[in-house]
Structures are given as C-alpha cells and as structure tokens.
N, C-alpha and C positions, 0 to 999 in steps of 0.2 A: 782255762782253769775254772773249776767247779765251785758257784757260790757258796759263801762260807754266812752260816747268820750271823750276826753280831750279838754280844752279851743280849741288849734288851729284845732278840728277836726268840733266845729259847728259853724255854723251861731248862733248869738245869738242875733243881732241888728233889728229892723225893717225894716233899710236900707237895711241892708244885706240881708232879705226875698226879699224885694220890688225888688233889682237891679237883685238877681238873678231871681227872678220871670216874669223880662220883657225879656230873654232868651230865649231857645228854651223850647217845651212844648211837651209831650209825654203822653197819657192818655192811660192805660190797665185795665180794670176791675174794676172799681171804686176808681183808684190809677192814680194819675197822677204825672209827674216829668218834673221839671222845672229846666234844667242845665243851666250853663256857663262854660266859660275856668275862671279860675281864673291863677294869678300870683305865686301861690304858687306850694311846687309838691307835695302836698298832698292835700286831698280833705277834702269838708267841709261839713256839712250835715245839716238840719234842717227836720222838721216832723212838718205837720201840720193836727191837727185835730179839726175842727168844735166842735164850742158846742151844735150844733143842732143835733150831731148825736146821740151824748152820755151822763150820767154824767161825771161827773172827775172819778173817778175808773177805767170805763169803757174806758175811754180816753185812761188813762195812761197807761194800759194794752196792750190797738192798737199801744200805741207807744213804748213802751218794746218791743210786738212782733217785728214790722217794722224793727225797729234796729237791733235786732238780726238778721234777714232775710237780713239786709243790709250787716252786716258784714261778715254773712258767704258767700255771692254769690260776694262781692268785696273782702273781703279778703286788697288783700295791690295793688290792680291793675288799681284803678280810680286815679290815684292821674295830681292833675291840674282842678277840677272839683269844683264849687259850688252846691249843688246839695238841691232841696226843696221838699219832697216827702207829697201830698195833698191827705189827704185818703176821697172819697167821700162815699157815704150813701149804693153803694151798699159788700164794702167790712168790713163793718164797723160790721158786725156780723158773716163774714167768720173764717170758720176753720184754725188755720195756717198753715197748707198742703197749703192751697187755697190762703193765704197773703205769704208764699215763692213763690210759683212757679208764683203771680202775680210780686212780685217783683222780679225775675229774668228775667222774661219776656221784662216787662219795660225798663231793662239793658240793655240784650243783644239789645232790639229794637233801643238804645239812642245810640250804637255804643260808650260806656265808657267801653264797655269789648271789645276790639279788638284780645284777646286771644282766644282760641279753648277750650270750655269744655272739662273733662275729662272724658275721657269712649269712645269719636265718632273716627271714623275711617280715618283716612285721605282720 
C-alpha cells in the first residue's frame, strides 16, 4: 500500500499553495518545485497536477507516482520545508524511472538534501 501523508505532512488550503508558490522556484523536466522555509520541523507537501494534462485517473496516478518518488528520495531529511511539486505536460506521460530520477534531481538542485547520497566516494 502507497503512503498516505498525514494532515500535518500537506498543504491542503489554497493559501497554503499560493504562499508557498510565491517562494523560490526550481523547474527539471517538466516538474517544477516551489519551496519555502516553513516554522514547523517537518515538512509539507502538496502536488499539483493540471487538468489539461490528463483525466482524473490519469491524474491521480502522476500523483501516487510523485509521492512515492517524494518519499523515497526525502525519506525524514527535508523537514522545515513547504514544498508544491507542479507536474507540467512534458512529464506527464513519463516512465517512473524518468519521474524519480526527475524528482530527485529537482531536490538535490533546491539544496533541501544537504546530505551526501549513498554509494559516492568522499
């Protein structure tokens, strides 16, 4: 079964998309990510997917994927972060190989993984 975040892990308010969306902004491959510092020490998440891209199946699907790809590449190491991931038109039919490795890219670029992957050599 596909993790589910709990209330204090999303964005769920309009405001809350909007304030963190005037943020910093980080675009990879048809994904783009809109953080802030929040006050909290865990972070928050929201997913945004157009309905231009897709139907609703298809949506929810892209957004199952994201998430999962969210949580295995943070894991418990972003925490202080509002974070709004915007899936544009050209990832929207990508492989998930091709939506993890964009969304870990996006991370490491946003400087919320301050940590060292595992496997590199010092």
């Amino acid at each position: 079964m596909p993790y589910a975040y709990r209330k204090s892990e999303r964005l769920r308010k309009n405001t809350e998309f909007v304030s963190t969306m005037k943020g910093k902004r980080l675009s990879v491959d048809g994904l783009s990510l809109f953080y802030t510092k929040n006050k909290a020490e865990s972070f928050r998440v929201g997913i945004s997917v157009s309905k231009k891209l897709a139907n609703a199946v298809k949506r929810n699907r892209l957004k199952r994927q994201i998430r999962d790809c969210i949580m295995r590449v943070l894991k418990d190491h972003a925490g202080g972060y509002d974070m709004v991931f915007v899936v544009r038109k050209e990832l929207s039919a990508a492989p998930y190989e091709k939506i993890l490795r964009t969304v870990e890219t996006v991370l490491q670029r946003a400087v919320l993984r301050s940590w060292k992957s595992e496997g590199t050599a010092p």
